[in-house]
C-alpha positions in Angstrom: 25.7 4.5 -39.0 24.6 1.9 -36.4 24.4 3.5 -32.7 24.5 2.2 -29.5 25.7 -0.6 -27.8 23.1 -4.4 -27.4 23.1 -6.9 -25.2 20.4 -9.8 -24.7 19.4 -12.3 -22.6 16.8 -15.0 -22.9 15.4 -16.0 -19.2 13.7 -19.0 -18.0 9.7 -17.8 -18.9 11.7 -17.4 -22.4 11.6 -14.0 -22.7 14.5 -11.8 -24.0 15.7 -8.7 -22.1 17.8 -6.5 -24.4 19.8 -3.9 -23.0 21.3 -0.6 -25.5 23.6 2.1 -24.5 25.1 4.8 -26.2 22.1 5.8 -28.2 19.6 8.1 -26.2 20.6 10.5 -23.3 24.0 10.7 -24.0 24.9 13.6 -22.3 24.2 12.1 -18.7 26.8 10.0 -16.8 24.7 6.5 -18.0 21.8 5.6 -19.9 20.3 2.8 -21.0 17.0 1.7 -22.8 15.6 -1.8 -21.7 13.4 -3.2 -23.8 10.7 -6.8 -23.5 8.4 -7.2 -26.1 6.9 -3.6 -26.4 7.9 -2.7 -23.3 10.7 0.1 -22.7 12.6 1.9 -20.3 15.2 4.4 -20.0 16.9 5.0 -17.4 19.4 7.8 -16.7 21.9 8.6 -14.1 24.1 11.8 -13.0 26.4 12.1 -10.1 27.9 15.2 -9.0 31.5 15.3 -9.4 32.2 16.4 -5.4 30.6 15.8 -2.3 28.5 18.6 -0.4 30.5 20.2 2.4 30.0 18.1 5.8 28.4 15.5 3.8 29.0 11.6 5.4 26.5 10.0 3.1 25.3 9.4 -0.1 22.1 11.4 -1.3 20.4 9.0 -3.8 17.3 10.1 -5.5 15.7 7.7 -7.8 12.7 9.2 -9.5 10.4 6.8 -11.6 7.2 7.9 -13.5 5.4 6.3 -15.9 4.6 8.2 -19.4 0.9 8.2 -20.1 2.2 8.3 -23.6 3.9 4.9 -23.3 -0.3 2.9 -23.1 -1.6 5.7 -25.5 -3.5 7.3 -22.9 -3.7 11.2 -22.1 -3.6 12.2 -18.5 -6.7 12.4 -16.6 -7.3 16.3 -14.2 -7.0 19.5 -14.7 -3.4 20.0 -16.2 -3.5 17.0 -18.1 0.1 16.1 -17.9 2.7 14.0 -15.6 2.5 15.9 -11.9 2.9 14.4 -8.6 4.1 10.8 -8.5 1.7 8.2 -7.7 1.7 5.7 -4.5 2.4 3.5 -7.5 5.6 5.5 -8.7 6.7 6.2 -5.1 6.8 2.3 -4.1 8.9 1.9 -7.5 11.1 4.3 -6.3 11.6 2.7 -3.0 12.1 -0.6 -4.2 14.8 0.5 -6.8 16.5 3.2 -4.0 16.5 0.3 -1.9 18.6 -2.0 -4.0 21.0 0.3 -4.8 21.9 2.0 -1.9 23.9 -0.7 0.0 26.3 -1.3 -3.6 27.8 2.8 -3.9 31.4 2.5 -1.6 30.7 4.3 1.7 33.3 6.8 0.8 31.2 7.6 -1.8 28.9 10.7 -1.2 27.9 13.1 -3.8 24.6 13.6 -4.7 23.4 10.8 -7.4 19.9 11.3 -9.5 18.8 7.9 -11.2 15.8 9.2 -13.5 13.4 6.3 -14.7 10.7 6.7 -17.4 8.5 4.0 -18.9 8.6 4.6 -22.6 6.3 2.0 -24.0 4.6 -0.1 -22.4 1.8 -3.4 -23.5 0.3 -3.3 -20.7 0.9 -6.7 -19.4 5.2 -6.5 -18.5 5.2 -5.6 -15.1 7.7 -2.6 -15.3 8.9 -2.2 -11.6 11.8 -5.0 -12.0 12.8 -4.0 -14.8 13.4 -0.2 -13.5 15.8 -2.0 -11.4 17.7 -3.5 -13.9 17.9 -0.1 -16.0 19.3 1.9 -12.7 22.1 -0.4 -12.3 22.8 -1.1 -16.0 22.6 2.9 -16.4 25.1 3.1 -13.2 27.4 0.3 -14.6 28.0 1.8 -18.1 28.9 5.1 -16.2 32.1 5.9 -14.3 30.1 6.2 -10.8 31.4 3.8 -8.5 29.4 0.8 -8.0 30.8 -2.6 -6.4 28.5 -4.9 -8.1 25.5 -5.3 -10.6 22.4 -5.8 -8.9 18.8 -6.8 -10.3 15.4 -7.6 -9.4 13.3 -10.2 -10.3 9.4 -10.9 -9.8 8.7 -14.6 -8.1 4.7 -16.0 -8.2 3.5 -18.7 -7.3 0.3 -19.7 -9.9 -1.8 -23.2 -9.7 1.0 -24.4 -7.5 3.5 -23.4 -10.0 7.0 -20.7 -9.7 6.5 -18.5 -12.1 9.5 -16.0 -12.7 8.4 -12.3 -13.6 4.4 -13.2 -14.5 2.5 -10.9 -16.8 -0.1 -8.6 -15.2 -2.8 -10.9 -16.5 -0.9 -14.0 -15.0 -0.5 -12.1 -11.4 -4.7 -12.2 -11.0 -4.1 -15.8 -10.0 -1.2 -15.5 -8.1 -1.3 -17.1 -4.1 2.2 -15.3 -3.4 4.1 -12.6 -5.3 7.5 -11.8 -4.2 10.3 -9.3 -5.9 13.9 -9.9 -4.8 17.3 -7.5 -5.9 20.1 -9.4 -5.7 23.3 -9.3 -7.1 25.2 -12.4 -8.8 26.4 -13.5 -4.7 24.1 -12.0 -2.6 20.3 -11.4 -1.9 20.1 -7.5 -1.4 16.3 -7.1 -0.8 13.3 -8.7 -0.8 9.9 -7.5 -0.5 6.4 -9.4 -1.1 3.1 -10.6 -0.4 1.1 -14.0 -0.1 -1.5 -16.1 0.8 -0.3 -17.9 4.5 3.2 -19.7 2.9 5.9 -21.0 4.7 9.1 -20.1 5.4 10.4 -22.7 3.5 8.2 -21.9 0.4 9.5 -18.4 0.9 13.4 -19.8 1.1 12.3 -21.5 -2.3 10.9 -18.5 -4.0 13.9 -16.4 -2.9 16.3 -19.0 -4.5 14.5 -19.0 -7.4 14.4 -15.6 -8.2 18.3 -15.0 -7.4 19.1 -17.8 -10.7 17.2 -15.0 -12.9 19.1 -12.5 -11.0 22.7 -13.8 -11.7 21.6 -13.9 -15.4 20.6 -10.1 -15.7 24.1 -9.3 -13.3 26.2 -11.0 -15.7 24.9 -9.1 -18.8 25.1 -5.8 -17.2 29.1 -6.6 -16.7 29.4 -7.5 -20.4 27.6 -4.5 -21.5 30.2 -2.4 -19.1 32.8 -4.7 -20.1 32.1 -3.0 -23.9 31.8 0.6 -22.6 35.2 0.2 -21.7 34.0 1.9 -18.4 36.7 3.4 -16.1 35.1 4.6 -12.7 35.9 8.4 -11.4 38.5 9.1 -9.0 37.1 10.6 -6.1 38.0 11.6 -2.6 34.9 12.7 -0.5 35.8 12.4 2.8 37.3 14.8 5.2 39.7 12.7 7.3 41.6 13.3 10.4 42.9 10.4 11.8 44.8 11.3 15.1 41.2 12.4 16.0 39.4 9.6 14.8 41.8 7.3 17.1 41.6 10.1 19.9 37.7 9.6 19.9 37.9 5.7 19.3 40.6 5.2 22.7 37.8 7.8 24.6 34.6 6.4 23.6 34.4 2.3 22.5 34.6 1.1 25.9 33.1 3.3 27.5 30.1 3.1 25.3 30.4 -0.8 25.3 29.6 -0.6 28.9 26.7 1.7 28.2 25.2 -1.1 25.9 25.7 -3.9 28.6 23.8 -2.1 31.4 20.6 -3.0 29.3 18.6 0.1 29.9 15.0 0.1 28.6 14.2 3.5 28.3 15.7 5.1 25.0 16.2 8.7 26.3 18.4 7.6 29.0 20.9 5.5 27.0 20.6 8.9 24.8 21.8 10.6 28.2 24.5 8.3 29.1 25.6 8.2 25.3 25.5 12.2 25.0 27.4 12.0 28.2 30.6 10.3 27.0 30.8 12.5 23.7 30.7 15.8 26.3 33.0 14.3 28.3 35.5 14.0 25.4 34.9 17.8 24.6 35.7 18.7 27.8 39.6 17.4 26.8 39.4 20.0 23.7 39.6 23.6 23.2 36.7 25.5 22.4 39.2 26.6 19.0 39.8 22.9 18.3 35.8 21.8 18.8 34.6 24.9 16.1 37.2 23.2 13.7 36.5 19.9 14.3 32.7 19.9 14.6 31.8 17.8 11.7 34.3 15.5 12.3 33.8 14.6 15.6 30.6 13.6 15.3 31.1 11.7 12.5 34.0 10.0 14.4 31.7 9.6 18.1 28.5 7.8 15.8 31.4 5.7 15.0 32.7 4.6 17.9 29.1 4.1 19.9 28.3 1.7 16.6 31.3 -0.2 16.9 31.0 0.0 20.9 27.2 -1.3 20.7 28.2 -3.9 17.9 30.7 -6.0 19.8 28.8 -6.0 23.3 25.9 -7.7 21.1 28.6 -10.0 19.4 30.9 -10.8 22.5 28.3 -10.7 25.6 24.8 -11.1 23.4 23.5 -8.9 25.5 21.3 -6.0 23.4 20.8 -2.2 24.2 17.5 -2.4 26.5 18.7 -5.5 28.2 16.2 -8.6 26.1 18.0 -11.7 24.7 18.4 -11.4 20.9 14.8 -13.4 20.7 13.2 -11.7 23.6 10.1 -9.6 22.5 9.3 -6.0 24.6 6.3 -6.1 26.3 3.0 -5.8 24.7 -0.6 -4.3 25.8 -3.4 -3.6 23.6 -6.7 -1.9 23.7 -9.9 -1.7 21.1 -12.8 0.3 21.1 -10.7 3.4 21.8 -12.3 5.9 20.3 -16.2 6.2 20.7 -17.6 7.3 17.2 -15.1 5.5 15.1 -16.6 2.4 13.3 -13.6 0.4 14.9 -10.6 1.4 16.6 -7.4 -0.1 18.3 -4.6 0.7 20.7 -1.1 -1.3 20.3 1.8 -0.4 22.3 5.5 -2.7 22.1 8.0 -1.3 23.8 8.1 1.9 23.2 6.5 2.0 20.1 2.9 2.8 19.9 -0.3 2.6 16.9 -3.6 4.4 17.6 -5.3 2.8 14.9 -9.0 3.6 13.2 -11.5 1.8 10.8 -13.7 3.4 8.9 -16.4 1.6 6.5 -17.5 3.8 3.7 -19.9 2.8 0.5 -18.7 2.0 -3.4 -18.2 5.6 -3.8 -15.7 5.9 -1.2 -13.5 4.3 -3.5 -9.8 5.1 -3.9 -9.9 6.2 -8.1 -6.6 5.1 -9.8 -5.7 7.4 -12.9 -2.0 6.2 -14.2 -0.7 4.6 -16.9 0.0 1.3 -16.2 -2.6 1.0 -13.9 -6.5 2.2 -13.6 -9.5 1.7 -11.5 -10.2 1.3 -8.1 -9.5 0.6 -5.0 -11.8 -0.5 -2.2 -9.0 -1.2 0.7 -7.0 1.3 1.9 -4.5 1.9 4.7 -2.6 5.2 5.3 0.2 4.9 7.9 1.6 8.2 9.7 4.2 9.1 11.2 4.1 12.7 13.1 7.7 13.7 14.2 6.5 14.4 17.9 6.2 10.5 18.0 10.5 10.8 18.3 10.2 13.7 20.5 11.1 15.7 17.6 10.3 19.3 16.6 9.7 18.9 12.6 7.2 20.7 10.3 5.3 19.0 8.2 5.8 18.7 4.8 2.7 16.1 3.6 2.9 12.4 3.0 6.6 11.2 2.8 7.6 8.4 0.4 8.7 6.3 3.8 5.0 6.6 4.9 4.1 5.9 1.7 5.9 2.4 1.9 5.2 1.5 5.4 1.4 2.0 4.7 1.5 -0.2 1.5 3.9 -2.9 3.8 0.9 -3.1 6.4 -1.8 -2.7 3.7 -0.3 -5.8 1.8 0.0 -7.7 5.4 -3.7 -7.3 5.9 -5.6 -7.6 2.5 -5.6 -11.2 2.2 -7.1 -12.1 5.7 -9.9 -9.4 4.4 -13.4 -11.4 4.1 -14.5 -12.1 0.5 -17.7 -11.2 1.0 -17.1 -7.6 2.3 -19.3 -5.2 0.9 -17.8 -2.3 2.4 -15.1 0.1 1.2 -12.7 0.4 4.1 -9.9 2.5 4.9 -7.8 2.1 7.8 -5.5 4.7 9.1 -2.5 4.5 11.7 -1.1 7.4 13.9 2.3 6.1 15.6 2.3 8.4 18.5 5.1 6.9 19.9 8.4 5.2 17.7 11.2 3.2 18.7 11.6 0.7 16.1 9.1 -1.5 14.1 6.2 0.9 14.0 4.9 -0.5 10.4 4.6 -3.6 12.3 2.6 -2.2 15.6 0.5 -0.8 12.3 -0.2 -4.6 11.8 -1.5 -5.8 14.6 -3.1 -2.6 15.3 -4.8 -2.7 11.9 -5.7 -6.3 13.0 -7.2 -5.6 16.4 -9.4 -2.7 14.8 -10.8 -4.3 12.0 -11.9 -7.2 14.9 -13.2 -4.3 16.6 -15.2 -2.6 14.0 -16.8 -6.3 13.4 -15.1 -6.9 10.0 -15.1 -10.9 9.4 -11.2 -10.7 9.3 -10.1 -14.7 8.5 -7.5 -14.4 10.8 -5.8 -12.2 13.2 -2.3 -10.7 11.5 0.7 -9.6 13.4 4.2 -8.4 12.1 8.0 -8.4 13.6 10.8 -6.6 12.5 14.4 -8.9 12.6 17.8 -7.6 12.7 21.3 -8.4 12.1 24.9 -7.4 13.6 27.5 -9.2 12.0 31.2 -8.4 11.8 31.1 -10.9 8.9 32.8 -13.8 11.1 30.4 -13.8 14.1 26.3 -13.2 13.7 23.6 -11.9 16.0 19.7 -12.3 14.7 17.7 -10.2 16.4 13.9 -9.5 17.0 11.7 -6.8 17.7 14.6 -4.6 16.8 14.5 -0.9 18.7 15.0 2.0 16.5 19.0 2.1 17.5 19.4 -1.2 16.6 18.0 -1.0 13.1 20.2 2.5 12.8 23.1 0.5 14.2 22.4 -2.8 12.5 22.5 -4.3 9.0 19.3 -6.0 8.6 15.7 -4.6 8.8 13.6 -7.9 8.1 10.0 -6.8 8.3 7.5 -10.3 8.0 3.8 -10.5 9.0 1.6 -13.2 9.1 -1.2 -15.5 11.0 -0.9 -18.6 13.0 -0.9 -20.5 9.8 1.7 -18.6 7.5 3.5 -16.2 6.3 1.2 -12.8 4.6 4.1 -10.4 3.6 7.6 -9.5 3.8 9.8 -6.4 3.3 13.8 -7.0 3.8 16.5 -4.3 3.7 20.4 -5.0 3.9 22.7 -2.5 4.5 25.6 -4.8 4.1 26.0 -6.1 0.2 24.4 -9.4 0.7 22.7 -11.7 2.9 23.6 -15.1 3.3 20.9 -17.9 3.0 22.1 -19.9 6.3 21.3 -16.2 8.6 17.9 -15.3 6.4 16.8 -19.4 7.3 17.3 -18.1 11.0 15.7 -14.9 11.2 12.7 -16.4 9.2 12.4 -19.1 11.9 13.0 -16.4 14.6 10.5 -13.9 12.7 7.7 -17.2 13.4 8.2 -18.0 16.7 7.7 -13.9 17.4 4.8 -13.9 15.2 2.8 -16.4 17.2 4.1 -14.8 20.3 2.6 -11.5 19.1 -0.6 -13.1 18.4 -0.7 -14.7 21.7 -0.6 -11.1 23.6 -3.2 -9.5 20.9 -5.7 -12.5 21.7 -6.0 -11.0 25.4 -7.3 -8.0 24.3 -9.8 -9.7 21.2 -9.4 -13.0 19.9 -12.3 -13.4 17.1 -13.9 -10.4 15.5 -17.2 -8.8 17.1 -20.2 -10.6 15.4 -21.9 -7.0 15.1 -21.2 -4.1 13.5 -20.9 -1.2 15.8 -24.6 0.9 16.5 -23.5 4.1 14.2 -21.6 2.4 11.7 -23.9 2.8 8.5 -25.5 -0.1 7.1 -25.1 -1.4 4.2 -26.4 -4.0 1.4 -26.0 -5.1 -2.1 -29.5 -5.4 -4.6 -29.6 -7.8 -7.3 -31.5 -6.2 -10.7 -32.1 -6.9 -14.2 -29.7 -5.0 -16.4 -32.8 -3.6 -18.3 -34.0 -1.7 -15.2 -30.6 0.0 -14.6 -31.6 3.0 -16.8 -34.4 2.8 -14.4 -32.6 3.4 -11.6 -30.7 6.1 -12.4 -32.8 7.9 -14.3 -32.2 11.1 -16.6 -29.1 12.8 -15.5 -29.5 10.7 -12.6 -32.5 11.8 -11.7 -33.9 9.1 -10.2 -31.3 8.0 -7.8 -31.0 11.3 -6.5 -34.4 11.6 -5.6 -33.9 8.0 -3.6 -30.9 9.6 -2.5 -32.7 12.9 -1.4 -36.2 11.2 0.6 -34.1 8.2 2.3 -30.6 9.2 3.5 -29.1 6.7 1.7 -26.2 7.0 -0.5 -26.5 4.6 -4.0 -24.2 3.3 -6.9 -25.0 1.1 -9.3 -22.7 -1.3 -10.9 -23.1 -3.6 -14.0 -22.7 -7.4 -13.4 -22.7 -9.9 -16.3 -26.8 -9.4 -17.4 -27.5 -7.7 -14.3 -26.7 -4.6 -12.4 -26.0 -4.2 -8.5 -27.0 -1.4 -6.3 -25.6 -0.9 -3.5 -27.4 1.6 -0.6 -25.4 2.5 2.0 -27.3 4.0 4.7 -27.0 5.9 8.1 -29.5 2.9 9.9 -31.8 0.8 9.2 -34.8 2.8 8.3 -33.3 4.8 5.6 -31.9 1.6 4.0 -35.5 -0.3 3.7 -37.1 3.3 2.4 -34.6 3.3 -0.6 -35.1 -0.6 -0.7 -38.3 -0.3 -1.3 -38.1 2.6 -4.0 -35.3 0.5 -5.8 -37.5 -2.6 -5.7 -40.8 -0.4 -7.1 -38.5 0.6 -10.0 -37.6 -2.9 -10.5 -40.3 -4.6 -10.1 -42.3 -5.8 -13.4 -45.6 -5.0 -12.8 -48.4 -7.5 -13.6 -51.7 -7.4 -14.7 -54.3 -7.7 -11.7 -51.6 -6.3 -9.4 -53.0 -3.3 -7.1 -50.8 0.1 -6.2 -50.9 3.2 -4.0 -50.4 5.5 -6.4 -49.8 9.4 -6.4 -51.1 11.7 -8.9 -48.7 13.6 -10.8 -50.3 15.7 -13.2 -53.7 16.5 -14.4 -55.4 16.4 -18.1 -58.2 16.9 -19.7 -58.8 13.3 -20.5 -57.5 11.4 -17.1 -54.9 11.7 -14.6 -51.2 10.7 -14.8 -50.1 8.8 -11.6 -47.0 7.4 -9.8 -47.3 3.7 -9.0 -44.6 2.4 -8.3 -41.0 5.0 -7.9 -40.4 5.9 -11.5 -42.9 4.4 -13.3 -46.6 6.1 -14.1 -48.9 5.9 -15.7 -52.6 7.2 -17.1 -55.7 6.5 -15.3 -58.4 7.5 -18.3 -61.4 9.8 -17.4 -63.1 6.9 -17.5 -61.2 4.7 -15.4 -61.9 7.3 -12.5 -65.4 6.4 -11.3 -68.6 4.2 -12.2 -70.8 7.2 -13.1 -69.5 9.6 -16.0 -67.2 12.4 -15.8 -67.5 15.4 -18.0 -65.3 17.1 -17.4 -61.9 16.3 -15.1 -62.2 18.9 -12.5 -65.3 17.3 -11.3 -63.3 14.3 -10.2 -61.7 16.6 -7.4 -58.3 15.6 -7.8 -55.2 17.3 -7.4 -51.4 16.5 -7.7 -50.3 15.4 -4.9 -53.6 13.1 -4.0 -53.1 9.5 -3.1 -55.2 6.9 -5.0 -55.5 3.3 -5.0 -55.4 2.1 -8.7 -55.4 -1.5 -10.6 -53.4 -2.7 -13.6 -56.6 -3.8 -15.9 -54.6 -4.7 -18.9 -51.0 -4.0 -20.8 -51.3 -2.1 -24.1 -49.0 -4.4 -26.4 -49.4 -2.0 -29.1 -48.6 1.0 -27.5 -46.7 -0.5 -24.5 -48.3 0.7 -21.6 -50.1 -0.4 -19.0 -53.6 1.1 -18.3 -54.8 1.8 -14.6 -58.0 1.8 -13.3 -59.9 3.4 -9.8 -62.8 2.3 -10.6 -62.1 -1.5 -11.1 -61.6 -1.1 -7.4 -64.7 0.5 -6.0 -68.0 -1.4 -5.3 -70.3 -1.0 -8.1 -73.7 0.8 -6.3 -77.3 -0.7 -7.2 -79.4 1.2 -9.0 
């Protein structure tokens, strides 16, 4: 008996995406398995069948996680199993959650669970656009309502070249790297990084990517089409609508006036906005409020959005007053903090980053452990976002997936402007202590003005805007520098960072179903001429990075050995580099390199970096014949003394090798361990391999 339902399609790169329903997970409300090469993913999705009381949106959880299983590999800690998602399996889930969201009907709101798990995997498919191709096929063969197929697709550009969805190997060469969800008529989201491009090169990529797009849309429908798929009846919404006009008459103009005065200071619009909806209570019974609550708040958030949304379309003028290009005012302020190794200030509008650099050593770095990807990482950012920065009372409940993806946004904004040459492992960290809109781009140029600070060679300065949209689908406002109302109010958050010479990432979000190309050409042009504004204000604080690392940040530097010596180094259970370690301060690693081996010391200062120079250069040093050492004795035997020459190596100075006149026994030479001696290499032992030291080729031979 054959299970299951196929569908294929063959892209442009010629590789076939196969689709099959109907075979594995049967008992959820979709599931499919999509399969490239050795690659697969299921993907499963259940919807409640009612909304949660006083519920007026959706709550979509999509939960990715790679199965070690699926690369052969057995998890790495204590439990050895799948626990907490990854920053990896977090931005997965963002990217898919992201796509979706704006496609459910707005009347739709019962909880929805789309469960991803990689399967198999060669280790070279990139599985993240493919997770959102299984969520929306697994949601199309399903009776949830949906209003159209969506999919991603992966855009690179390599050796000048549009590649569309490269292989891992085929991304190491890759000057910009961009993944777009679309669906068949629209460009949902886009989110990407690259090397300074244009906006036209960006326009291309994005144009590119939706042709794949269209493609994987088109077999999801026939694959629903053979499901026979029939979505739920459903009716989530308490409705009420005498009161919903009630509020409407009370509130719109009144709140449209509230948006025209232009006020720059977001708790007093709050005020004069809080005002009108107490106002309208003050018509109602106390009896009529307690059965109404939930209703008439919906109903008010309704009315001030539709209030604030045609005073931006009919007057253009926006909530605090700027013209839709206008950008709030800026000041800036490094060297902050005193005993951070670099540290910045940025403060637009109301929004505020108090930003830190920190340089740390090879062993600093961040360890990867998952199944797709391992390793490490020598760059990280970590973005935060404490709820007092709203004026919020909220308790902390560790690193949110949102801070999660507004740290990677910033983190991929600033890598490629990092100087080649860096030797250092850095982590930067933002604290928004204020938030009003756009704080992952005030991470930006906060991130950029620190790492000038701390006297990182950044290429160049990088600053980032955040562009919105109000459109009633007739008329269109672009806006930039959105506040935090207008992105809640909007239908656009367009986050795009770069230098004075390009574009370095993107991150777009619609909350509409589709974006037309004509309005995403504006906003890009708008994003540029903000970006180079931005700059302009951040120069006036530091314009080129500090040629000097800050007095206490450590020092560091990278040494150049033979790969036979790196035994040498390290010693016998490491025994070796932690004595280094121990008598200079310094902290080592040791890397391989081709034939050789790199150590880097990372010191406190100056002094404790040339002390465990010089024992690393004593180790691997060859030692030649004629060559003369300070060398320490180390033990004592009948027939000599063993010394230290050089850190790590010794040798044995021979009874008679000690002195010109003859030594019968060893304590008469009066040496202990611990005594210093000057001693000669007089010839290498081939047979035996040693070298043999002598004292007494080194004192002056007394006449007789």
């Amino acid at each position: 008996m054959q299970l299951g339902i196929n569908k294929s399609v063959t892209l442009s790169d010629g590789k076939t995406i196969n689709i099959e329903t109907g075979k594995l997970a049967k008992q959820a409300d979709g599931s499919v398995v999509v399969t490239v090469g050795d690659t697969m993913l299921l993907a499963a999705v259940v919807a409640e069948k009612d909304a949660r009381e006083d519920t007026d949106f959706m709550p979509l959880m999509v939960d990715y996680k790679e199965n070690f299983s699926s690369t052969g590999s057995i998890p790495g800690g204590f439990l050895r199993r799948e626990a907490r998602p990854s920053d990896h399996e977090v931005l997965i889930c963002r990217i898919v959650d992201r796509a979706l969201r704006p496609l459910f009907p707005e009347d739709f709101h019962a909880s929805c669970i789309v469960t991803l798990r990689l399967l198999s995997s060669d280790g070279d498919t990139m599985p993240d656009a493919l997770a959102c191709l299984a969520a929306s096929a697994a949601i199309m063969v399903s009776d949830i309502p949906f209003i159209a197929a969506v999919a991603e697709a992966r855009v690179a550009k390599i050796n000048g070249e549009f590649v569309v969805n490269p292989t891992n190997e085929e991304m190491a060469d890759a000057e910009m790297e961009m993944m777009i969800a679309g669906t068949a008529k629209d460009i949902i989201m886009v989110e990407g990084e690259m090397k300074e491009v244009s906006e036209a090169e960006m326009l291309k990529a994005i144009q590119i990517g939706h042709e794949a797009i269209k493609k994987l849309c088109a077999i999801q429908e026939e694959l629903a089409a053979a499901t026979n798929r029939v979505p739920r009846e459903y009716d989530h919404e308490k409705k009420d609508e005498d009161l919903k006009q009630r509020i409407h008459d009370f509130a719109f103009d009144k709140c449209k006036a509230i948006a025209a005065k232009g006020l720059p200071n977001k708790s007093e619009r709050g005020q004069l906005f809080g005002q009108v909806k107490e106002d309208f209570l003050a018509t109602m019974s106390e009896e009529e409020i307690a059965d109404n609550k939930f209703l008439i708040n919906q109903y008010f958030k309704a009315a001030q959005k539709a209030g604030v949304r045609e005073t931006m379309l009919d007057q253009r003028i926006r909530l605090d007053g700027r013209h839709m290009d206008q950008i709030r005012p800026i000041w800036s302020e490094v060297d902050y903090l005193p005993k951070t190794h670099g540290s910045a200030v940025f403060t637009r509008g109301e929004t505020q980053s108090l930003t830190t650099v920190t340089l740390g050593s090879k062993k600093d770095e961040q360890l990867i452990d998952g199944a797709f990807f391992s390793g490490t990482n020598g760059f990280m950012l970590h973005y935060n976002f404490p709820s007092f920065s709203t004026g919020e009372a909220r308790i902390p409940r560790g690193t949110s997936r949102r801070e999660v993806g507004h740290g990677n946004l910033a983190h991929r904004a600033i890598k490629g402007m990092l100087p080649e040459d860096n030797a250092y492992t850095i982590r930067i960290v933002s604290d928004i202590l204020e938030s009003n809109g756009s704080s992952s781009m005030a991470t930006v140029c906060a991130a950029s003005l620190s790492l000038m600070d701390a006297g990182v060679q950044l290429i160049r300065p990088v600053s980032g805007i955040a562009m919105g949209l109000i459109t009633d689908g007739e008329r269109f406002a672009v806006l930039s520098d959105i506040l935090g109302d207008e992105d809640h109010l909007g239908d656009m958050d367009f986050k795009v960072t770069g230098t004075e010479k390009g574009i370095t990432a993107v991150q777009m979000d619609m909350k509409i179903d589709g974006l037309p190309y004509e309005i995403l050409e504006q906003a890009l042009m708008q994003a540029r001429d903000g970006r180079l504004h931005i700059l302009g204000e951040m120069s006036k604080t530091i314009s080129a990075p500090n040629a000097k690392l800050k007095p206490h940040t450590p020092q560091i530097i990278n040494v150049r050995i033979p790969g036979d010596t790196i035994g040498a180094v390290i010693g016998p259970g490491g025994k070796i580099i932690q004595e280094i370690q121990s008598e200079s301060g310094s902290t080592l690693s040791v890397t391989e390199d081709g034939d050789f081996g790199i150590v880097q010391i990372y010191g406190p200062d100056q002094e404790s970096i040339d002390i465990a120079l010089a024992k690393v250069k004593g180790i691997t040093t060859k030692p030649e014949v004629g060559e003369i050492y300070d060398a320490v004795v180390k033990s004592i035997k009948d027939f000599g003394v063993f010394v230290e020459f050089l850190p790590g190596k010794q040798a044995l100075v021979h009874i008679s090798e000690l002195s010109h006149t003859r030594i019968e026994k060893i304590d008469d030479a009066g040496l202990k361990e611990g005594d210093e001696m000057r001693v000669k290499i007089v010839k290498f032992d081939d047979k035996k391999q040693k070298f043999v030291l002598s004292r007494k080729a080194l004192i002056p031979r007394e006449d007789k």
